[in-house]
Structures are given as C-alpha cells and as structure tokens.
C-alpha positions as CSV (number, residue, x, y, z in Angstrom):
1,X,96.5,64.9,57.1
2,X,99.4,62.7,56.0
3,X,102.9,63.7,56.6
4,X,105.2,63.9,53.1
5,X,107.5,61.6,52.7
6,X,111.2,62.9,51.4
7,X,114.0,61.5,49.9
8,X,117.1,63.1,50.8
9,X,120.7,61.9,49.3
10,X,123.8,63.3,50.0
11,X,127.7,61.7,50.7
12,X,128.4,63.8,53.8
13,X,127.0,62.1,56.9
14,X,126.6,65.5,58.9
15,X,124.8,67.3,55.9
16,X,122.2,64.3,56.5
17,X,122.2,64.9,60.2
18,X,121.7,68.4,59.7
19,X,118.8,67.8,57.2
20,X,117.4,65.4,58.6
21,X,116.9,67.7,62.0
22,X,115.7,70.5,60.5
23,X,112.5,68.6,58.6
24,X,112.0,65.9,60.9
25,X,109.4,67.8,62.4
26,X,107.2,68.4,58.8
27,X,108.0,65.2,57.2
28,X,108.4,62.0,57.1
29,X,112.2,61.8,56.2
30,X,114.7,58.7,54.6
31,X,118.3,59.3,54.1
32,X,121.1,58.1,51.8
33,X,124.6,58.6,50.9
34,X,124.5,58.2,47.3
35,X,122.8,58.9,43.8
36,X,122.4,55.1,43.2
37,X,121.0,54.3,46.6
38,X,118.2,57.4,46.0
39,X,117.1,55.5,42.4
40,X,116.7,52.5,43.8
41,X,114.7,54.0,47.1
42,X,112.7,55.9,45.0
43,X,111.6,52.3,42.8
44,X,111.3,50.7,46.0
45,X,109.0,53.4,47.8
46,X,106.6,55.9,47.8
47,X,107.7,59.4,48.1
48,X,106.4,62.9,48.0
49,X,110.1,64.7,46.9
50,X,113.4,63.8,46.8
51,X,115.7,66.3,47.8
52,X,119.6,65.5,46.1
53,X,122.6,66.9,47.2
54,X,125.0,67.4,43.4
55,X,128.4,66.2,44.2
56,X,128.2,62.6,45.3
57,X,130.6,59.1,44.7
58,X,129.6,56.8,41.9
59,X,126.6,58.6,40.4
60,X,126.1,62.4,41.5
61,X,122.8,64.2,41.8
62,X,122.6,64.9,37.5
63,X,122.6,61.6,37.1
64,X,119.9,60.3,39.9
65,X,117.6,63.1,38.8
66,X,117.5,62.1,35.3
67,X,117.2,58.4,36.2
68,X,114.1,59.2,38.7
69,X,112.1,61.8,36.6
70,X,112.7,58.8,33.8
71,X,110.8,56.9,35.7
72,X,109.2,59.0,38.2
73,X,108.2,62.1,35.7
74,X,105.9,63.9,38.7
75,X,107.9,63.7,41.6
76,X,109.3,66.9,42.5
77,X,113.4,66.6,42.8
78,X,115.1,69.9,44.9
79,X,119.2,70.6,44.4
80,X,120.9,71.1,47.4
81,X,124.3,72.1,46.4
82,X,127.4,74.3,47.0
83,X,127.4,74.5,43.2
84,X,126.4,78.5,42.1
85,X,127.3,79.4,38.8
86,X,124.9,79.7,35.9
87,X,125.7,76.5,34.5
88,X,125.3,73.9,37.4
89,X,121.7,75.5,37.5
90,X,121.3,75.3,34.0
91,X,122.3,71.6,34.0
92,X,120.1,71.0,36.8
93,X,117.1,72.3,34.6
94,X,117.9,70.1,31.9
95,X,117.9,66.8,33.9
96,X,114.1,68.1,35.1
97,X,114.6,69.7,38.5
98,X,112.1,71.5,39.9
99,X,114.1,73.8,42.0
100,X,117.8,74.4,43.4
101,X,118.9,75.8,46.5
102,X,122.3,76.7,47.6
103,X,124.4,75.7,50.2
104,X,124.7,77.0,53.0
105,X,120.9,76.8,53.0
106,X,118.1,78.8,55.1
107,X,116.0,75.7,57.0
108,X,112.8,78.4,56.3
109,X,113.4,78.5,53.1
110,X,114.0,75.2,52.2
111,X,111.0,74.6,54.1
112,X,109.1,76.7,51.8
113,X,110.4,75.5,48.6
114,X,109.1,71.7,49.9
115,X,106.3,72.7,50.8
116,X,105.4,74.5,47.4
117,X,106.6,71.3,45.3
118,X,104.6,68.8,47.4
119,X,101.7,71.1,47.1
120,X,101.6,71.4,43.3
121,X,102.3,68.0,43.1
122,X,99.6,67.0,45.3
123,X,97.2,69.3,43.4
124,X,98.0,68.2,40.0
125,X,97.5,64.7,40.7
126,X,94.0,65.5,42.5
127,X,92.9,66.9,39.0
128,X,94.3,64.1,37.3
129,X,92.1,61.6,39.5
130,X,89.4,64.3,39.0
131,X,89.3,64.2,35.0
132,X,89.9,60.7,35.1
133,X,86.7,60.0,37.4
134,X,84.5,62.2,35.3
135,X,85.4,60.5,32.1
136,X,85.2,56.9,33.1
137,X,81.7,57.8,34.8
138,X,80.8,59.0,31.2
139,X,82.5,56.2,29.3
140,X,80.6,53.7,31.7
141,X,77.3,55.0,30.8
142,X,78.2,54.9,27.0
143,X,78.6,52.1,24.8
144,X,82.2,51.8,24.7
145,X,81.8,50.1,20.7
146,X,79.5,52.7,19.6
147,X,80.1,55.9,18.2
148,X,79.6,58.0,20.9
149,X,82.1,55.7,22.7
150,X,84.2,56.1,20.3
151,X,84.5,59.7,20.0
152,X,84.3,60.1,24.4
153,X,87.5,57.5,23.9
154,X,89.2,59.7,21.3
155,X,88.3,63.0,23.7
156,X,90.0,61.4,26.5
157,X,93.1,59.9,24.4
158,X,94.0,63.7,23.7
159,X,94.3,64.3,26.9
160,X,97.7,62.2,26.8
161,X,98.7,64.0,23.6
162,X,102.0,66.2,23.9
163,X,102.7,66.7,20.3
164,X,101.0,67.1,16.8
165,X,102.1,63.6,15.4
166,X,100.7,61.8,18.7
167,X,97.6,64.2,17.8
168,X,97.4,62.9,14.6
169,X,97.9,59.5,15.2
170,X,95.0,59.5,17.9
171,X,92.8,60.6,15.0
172,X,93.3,58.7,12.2
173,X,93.0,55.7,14.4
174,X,89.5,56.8,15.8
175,X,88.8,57.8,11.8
176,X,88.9,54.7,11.1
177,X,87.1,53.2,13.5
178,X,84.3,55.3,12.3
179,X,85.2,53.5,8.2
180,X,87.0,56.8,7.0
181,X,90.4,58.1,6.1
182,X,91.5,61.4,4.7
183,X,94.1,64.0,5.1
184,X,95.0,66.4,8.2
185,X,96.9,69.5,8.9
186,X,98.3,70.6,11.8
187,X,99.8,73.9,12.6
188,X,101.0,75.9,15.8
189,X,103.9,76.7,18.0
190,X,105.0,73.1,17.1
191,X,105.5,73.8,13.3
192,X,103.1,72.5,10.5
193,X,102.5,68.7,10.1
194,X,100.3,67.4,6.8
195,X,99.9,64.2,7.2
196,X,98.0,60.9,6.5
197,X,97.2,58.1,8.3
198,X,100.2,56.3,6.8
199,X,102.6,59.1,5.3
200,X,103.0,62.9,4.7
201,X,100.7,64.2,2.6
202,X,101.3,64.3,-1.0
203,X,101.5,67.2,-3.4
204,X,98.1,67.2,-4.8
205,X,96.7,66.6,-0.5
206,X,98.3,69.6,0.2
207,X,96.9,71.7,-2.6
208,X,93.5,70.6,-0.9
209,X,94.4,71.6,2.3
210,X,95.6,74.8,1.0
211,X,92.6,75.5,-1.1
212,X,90.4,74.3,2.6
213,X,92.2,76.8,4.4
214,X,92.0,79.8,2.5
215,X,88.4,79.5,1.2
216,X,85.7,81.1,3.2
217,X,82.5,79.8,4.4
218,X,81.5,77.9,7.3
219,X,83.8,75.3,9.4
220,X,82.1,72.4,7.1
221,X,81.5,72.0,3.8
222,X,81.4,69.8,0.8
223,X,84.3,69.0,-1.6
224,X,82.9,67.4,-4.3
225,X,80.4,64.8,-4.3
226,X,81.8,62.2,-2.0
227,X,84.1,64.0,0.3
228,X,83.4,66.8,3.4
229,X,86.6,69.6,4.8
230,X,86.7,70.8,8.7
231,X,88.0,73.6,9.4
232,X,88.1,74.9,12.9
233,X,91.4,77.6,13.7
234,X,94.0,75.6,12.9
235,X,93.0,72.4,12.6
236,X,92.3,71.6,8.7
237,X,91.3,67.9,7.1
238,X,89.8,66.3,4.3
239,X,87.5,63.3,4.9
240,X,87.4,61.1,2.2
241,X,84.0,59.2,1.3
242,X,81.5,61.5,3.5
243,X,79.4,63.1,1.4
244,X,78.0,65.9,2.9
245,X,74.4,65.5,0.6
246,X,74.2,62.2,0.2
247,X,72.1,61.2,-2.8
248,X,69.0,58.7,-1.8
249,X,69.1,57.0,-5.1
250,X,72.3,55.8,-4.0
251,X,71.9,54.9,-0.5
252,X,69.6,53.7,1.8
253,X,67.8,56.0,4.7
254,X,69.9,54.1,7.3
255,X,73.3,54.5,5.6
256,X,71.7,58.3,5.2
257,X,71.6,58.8,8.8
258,X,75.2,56.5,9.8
259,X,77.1,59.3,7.4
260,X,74.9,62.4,9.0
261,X,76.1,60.9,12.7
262,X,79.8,60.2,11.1
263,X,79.8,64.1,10.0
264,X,78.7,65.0,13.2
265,X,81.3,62.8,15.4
266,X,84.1,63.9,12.8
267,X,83.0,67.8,13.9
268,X,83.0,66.8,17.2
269,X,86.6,65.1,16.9
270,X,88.0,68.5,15.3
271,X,86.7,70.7,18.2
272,X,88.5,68.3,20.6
273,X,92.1,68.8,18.1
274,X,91.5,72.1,18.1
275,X,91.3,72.6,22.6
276,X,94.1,70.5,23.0
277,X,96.0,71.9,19.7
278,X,95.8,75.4,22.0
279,X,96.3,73.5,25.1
280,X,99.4,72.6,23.8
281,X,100.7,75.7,22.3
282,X,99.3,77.4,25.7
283,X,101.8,74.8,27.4
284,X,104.6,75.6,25.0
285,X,104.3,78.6,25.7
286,X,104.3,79.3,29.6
287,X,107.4,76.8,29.6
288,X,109.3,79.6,27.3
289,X,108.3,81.8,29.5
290,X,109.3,80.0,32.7
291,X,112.7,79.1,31.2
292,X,113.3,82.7,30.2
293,X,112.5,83.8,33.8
294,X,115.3,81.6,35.2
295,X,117.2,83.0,32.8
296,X,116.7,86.3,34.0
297,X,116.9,85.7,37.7
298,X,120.2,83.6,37.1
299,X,121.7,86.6,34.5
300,X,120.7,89.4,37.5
301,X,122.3,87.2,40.4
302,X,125.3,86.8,38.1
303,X,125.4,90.9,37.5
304,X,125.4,91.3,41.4
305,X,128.1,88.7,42.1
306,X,130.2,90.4,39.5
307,X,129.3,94.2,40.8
308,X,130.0,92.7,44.7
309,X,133.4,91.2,43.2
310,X,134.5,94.2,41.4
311,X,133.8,96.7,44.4
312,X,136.3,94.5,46.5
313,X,138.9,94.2,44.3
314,X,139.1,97.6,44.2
315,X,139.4,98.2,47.7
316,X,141.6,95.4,48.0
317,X,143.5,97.7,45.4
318,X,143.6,100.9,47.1
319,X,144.9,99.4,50.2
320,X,147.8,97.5,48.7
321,X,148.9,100.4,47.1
322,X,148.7,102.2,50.4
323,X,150.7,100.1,52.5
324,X,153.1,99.8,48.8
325,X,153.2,103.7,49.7
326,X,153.9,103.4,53.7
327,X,156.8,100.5,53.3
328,X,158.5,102.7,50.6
329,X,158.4,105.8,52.5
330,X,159.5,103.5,55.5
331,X,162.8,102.3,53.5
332,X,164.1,106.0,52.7
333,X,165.8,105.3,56.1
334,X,168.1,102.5,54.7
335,X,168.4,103.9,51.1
336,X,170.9,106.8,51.8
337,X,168.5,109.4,50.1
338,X,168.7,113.3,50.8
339,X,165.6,114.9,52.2
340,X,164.9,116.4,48.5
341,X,165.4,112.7,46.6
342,X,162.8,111.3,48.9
343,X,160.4,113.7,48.6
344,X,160.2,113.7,45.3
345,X,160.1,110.1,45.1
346,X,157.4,110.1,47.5
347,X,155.5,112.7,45.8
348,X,156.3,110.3,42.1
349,X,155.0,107.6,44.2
350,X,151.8,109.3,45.3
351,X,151.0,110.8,42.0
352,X,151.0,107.1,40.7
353,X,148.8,105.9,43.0
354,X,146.1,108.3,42.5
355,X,146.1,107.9,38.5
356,X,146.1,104.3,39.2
357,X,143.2,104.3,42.0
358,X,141.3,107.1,39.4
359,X,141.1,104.3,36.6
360,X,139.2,102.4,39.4
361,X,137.0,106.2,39.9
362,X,135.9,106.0,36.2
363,X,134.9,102.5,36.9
364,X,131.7,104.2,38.9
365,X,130.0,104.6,35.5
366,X,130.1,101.1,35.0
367,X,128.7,99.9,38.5
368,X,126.0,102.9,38.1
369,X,125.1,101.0,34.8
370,X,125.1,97.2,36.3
371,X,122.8,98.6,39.3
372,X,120.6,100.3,36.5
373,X,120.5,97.0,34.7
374,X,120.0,94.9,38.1
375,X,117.5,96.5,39.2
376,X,115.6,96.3,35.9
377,X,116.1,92.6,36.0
378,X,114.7,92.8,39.5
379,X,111.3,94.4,38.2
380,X,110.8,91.9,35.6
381,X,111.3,88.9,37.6
C-alpha cells in the first residue's frame, strides 16, 4: 500500500525537525518554512495532507489554507499551532480546515488525526471514481443525443449541483433540449426559488405554482389543454406545450408518442431534483450540526480553562494574604506597639482576611455550576 505524502510548513526549523521525526516513519514527508512555499508545493505536487503551522513570515497558515483549499478543495489541511482561544479555531474553520491541534502536540494523536483525514479523503475520492465509472459505463451504452442520453446526462449533472439556482439551471437547459420550457419552484433549507429559464417567475407563474402545490391528486396532471404540472415533495413546475391527452386530430401518432416519452423523461428529471433537492438539504444540514458541535466542544474547553484559571487565582489569593499576615505580624518588632495594640491589630488583620478569602468561599456555587454545565457539554459532544 502507498505511503501518504504530507505537506508540513512551519518557520521554526526545529519544529520541522521534530515533525518530520515523529512521521517519517508513516509517511512520506516534505517540509517548508513558509505559507507561500506550501501553495506553491502543493501546485507543484501531489499530496495526501498538508499539515500548516499558523504563525509564519510573509503569508501565515490563514492565508496558505485558503489559497490551497481554493484550489485544492479535497485536500485535508491540519493546524498546528500554539494558538488556543476560540477565535484562532474559529478562523481556522472559516478558511476550510479540517482539523486543529495544539501545540505542544501528542505525536499519537497527531498520528491519529492524519490518519483519519487521509482516510476520508481516500474514501471519498474512491466513491467519486466509483459513481463516475458506473455512469460513463451507462452513458457509453446510450445514445448520448437521444433522450435517454439526455436525461442519464442531466442525472449525472446533479450530481455537481450545490444549490437550487445551479439546480435549476441544469434543468431548464436539459428542458430544452427536450423542445420545452416552463416554470419551476424550488423550496428547502436553502429558501424558495421560482424561477424560469431566463428570470424569476412572474406574478401570474407563481399563482400557478401555487395553485400546483396545493391541489391534490396525483404527481402529474393536466393544466389545461396544452400544458402538464409535476409535483413530487418539493419540487413543483409547469411545462409548457406538453399536453398530457394529446388530441389525434391534431397530431400525428409519432408526435403522439415523442410528447408521451417527453412526459415520461420530464417525470424522470423531477425524481432526480427531488434526491438531490434532499441530498442537499441532508448536507446542509449535518454541516449545522457539525459547526454546532465545534461550537460546543470549543464553549466547554473554554468553561474549563476559565474554572482551572479561577481555582488558582484564588489560591494564589489566599496565600498572598497569608504571607501579607506573617510580614505584618513580623514588623510589630520595629513599630514600637504594646502587646495589646498588636494584638488587636493582628486580630483586625485576620478578621479581614477571612471575609476577604469567604467572598472566594461563596464563589464554590459558581464552580459547582460551571462543572454541572461542563459536564453536560461533555455528554453532548
């Protein structure tokens, strides 16, 4: 089995060393000590994962990893960065980073984390080439300027549909290969589109499509004389000129039979909006979900760096208050005081201290709350 090749940029030569070492013996590994040197590496070779350090001269690791996944949009790209807070990670999502890990990092699991963004990548592309082999096997035994070419062609074109314009577009244009236009509508996770193939629909279009979406019946039926509705979930149209009955006194047996195959191809072209319609919105979807879960984990790591922070400043409190308490006590020697005066100075001390260090007591509600909420963060991730 090939070795993965990585891509790892960072300015500090013994970071690169150190990196370098530790993966060596998994993967086939290239090294540079910049942002602009990993772009132009990455158009120059083949790699499996780039792995980019954030703070670097020139252009930093934002900058390279929104260049390469311009460019690159599949190739996993892993932070490696003394960067912690919220928004470094946040900003690393944004430029399209798969995953960030902090420094000072565990070799086993940055291991790990490679290893589970080569994998996915190497799966997904394997059922790219897959779906890709299946539908040009079909597509060779079809005749690519007949109907059923036509509709195979406008199957696989959804496949590189990622929003309901696109999905419209990909329609209309096989619509009118097959000598039809009409009106569509769109609706999902994405919004609403009504649309032609040249412009939003207009008033009176709409009103149709309202009056198509409402009405009961079956998924096809006639409107009018001359023109047929789909209707299938949430996909809606109107095709205009595709009588549904077609009367023989006004056209021949063959044209008979082209419009029957046309309403059957149309049918066939709504079932396929519809899939990728849901594939779409199932797609939305688990990216919500997947941006709300780094949300979470990074909102619970934040509660326990503030709870961790909190219980030391309060020791950190107790104990300056304590030597405070010892050095005062220490200087009654130089201060002339009777053995009455310093005692109840020492005792005014004292008292001060413990109402000061008992504000810090009542804090205990609050951490008992933050590990309550931490924990519940920790169950939902």
């Amino acid at each position: 089995m090939n070795r993965a090749k990585i891509l790892i940029a960072d300015d500090d030569e013994l970071t690169l060393e150190m990196l370098d070492a530790a993966l060596q013996d998994h993967y086939d590994v290239c090294t540079v000590t910049g942002g602009r040197p990993a772009v132009e590496n990455v158009q120059q070779d083949t790699f499996d994962l780039v792995l980019l350090d954030v703070d670097m001269p020139e252009m930093d690791g934002y900058e390279a990893c929104e260049s390469i996944k311009g460019q690159f949009p599949d190739l996993p790209v892993i932070f490696l960065s003394a960067r912690v807070n919220i928004d470094e990670r946040l900003r690393g999502y944004r430029v399209g980073a798969d995953d960030y890990l902090t420094k000072p990092f565990d070799v086993a699991e940055l291991t790990a984390k490679i290893e589970r963004a080569v994998e996915q990548r190497a799966r997904h592309q394997a059922l790219n080439g897959q779906f890709e082999e299946a539908m040009n096997t079909v597509l060779s035994t079809a005749d690519m300027y007949g109907e059923v070419g036509l509709v195979l062609e406008f199957q696989r074109q959804l496949s590189s549909c990622h929003s309901y314009p696109e999905l419209a577009n990909t329609f209309f244009s096989s619509l009118e290969r097959l000598g039809f236009d009409g009106c569509l509508r769109l609706s999902g996770r994405q919004g609403v589109l009504s649309r032609t193939a040249r412009a939003e629909c207009s008033a009176l279009e709409n009103s149709i499509l309202d009056h198509i979406e409402v009405k009961n019946g079956t998924s096809i039926q006639p409107v009018g004389t001359d023109n047929t509705s789909y209707k299938y979930g949430n996909v809606i149209m109107l095709v205009r000129k595709l009588p549904q009955a077609p009367d023989p006194s006004h056209y021949s047996s063959e044209e008979i039979d082209r419009l029957a195959r046309a309403r059957d191809n149309v049918a066939l072209m709504a079932e396929g909006l519809l899939a990728r319609l849901q594939s779409l919105d199932v797609e939305s979807e688990k990216a919500d979900l997947e941006h709300t879960q780094r949300l979470v984990d990074l909102t619970r790591d934040t509660l326990v760096d503030i709870s961790a922070q909190q219980h030391a400043i309060r020791v950190q409190l107790g104990q300056i208050l304590q030597h405070m308490h010892a050095e005062v006590e220490e200087s009654f020697i130089h201060l002339g005081l009777s053995e009455t005066q310093e005692e109840t100075l020492s005792n005014t001390l004292r008292r001060h201290i413990d109402q000061a260090m008992s504000v810090f007591d009542q804090s205990n509600q609050i951490d008992q709350h933050m590990t309550r909420l931490i924990a519940k963060l920790a169950s939902n991730g």
